[in-house]
C-alpha positions in Angstrom: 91.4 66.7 64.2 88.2 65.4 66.3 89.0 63.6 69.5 86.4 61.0 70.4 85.5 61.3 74.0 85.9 57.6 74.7 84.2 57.9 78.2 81.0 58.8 77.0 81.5 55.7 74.4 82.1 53.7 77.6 79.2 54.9 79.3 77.0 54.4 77.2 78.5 50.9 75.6 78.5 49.6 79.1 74.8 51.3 80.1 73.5 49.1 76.9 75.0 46.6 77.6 73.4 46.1 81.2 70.1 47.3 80.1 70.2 44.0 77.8 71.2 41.8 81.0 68.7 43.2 83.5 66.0 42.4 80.7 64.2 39.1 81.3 64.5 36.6 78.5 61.8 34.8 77.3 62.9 30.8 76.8 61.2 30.2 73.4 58.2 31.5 74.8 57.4 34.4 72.5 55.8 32.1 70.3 54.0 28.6 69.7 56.0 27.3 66.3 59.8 28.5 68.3 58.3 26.5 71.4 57.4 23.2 69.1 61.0 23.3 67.0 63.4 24.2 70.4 61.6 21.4 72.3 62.0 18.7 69.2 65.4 20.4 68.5 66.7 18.9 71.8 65.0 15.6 71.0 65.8 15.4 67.2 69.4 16.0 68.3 69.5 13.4 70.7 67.3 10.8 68.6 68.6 11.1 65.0 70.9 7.9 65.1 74.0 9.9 66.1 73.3 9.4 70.0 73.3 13.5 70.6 73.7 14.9 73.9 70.4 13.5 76.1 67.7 16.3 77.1 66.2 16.9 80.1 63.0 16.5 80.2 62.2 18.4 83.6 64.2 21.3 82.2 62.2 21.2 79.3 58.8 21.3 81.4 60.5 24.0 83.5 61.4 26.2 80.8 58.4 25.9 78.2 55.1 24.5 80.5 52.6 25.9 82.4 53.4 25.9 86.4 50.7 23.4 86.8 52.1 21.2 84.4 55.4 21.6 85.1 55.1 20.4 88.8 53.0 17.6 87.6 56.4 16.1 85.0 58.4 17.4 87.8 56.9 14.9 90.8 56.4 12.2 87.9 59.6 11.8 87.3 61.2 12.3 91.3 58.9 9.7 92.1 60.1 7.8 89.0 56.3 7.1 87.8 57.3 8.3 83.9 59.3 5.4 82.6 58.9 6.1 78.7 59.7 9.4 77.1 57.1 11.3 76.3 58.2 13.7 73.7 58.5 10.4 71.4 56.4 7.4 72.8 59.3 5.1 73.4 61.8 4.0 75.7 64.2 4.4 72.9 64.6 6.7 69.7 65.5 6.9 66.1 63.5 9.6 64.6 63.3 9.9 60.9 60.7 11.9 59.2 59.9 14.5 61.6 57.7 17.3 60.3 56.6 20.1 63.0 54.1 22.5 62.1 51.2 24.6 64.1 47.6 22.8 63.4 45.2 24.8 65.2 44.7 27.8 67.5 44.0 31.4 67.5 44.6 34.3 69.6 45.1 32.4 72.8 45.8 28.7 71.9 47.5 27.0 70.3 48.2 23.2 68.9 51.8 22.9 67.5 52.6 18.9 65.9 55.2 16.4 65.5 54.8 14.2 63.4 57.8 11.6 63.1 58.7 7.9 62.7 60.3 6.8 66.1 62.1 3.3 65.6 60.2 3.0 62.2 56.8 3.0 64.1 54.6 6.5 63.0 53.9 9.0 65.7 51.7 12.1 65.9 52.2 14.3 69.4 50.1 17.5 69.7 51.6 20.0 72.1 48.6 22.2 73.2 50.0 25.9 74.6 48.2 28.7 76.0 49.0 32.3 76.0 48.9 34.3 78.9 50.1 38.3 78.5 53.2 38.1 75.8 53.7 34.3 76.9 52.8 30.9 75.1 53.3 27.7 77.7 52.5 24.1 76.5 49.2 22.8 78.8 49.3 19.5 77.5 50.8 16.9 75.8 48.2 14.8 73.7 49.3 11.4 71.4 47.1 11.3 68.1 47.9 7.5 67.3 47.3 6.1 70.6 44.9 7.7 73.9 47.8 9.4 75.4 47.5 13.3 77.6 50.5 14.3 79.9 48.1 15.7 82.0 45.4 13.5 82.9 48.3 10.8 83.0 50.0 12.1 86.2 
């Protein structure tokens, strides 16, 4: 009969299984179309008419923007100077309709869209991202049905 040698199992289980925590994780960044549908996850969960859990904004900007842009959303808001939300166009939401798709880009940009109906009103919000090494970051947040960029705003 074989006898496993269980601490050569362990070893190795446990070796694996701290190579995978040591390893950095990329938030969504690994590409543009995961970046678009995690950020209007959090919103579409929040503004589908069942009152989800609310998102946070900064945390969003932290996790998914460029630095620049991130510091920019992140002052804005301490100093309380964003009083609409940005990732729909409103101070409230009801989304219906919401179709998210990549419009544009190539190697090193991209333009990833929502289009949705918040409150019945229609809305078309391009988030422009950039890649850098392995990484896609949003740069900009531009509104299609009205003049609207994140960052020339703040």
């Amino acid at each position: 009969m074989a006898r496993l040698d269980l601490d050569c199992i362990s070893i190795g289980f446990l070796s694996a299984v701290l190579l995978c925590l040591a390893a950095p994780a990329v938030a969504g960044g690994s590409d543009p179309q995961i970046i678009l549908d995690e950020i209007y996850g959090q919103v579409s969960e929040m503004c589908t008419g069942d009152g989800g859990p609310p998102y946070d904004f900064v945390a969003i900007a932290k996790t998914y923007f460029t630095p620049t842009l991130a510091k920019k959303v992140e002052k804005a808001s301490n100093d309380n100077a964003i009083d609409f939300d940005v990732l729909v166009d409103g101070q409230d939401c009801k989304l219906t309709e919401l179709d998210l798709r990549l419009v544009g880009g190539g190697e090193t940009s991209a333009i990833g869209r929502a289009e949705f109906k918040n409150m019945g009103e229609p809305r078309t919000i391009d988030l422009l991202m950039s890649k850098s090494d392995s990484t896609w970051q949003v740069t900009d947040i531009v509104y299609r049905h009205r003049p609207f960029s994140l960052k020339a705003a703040f």
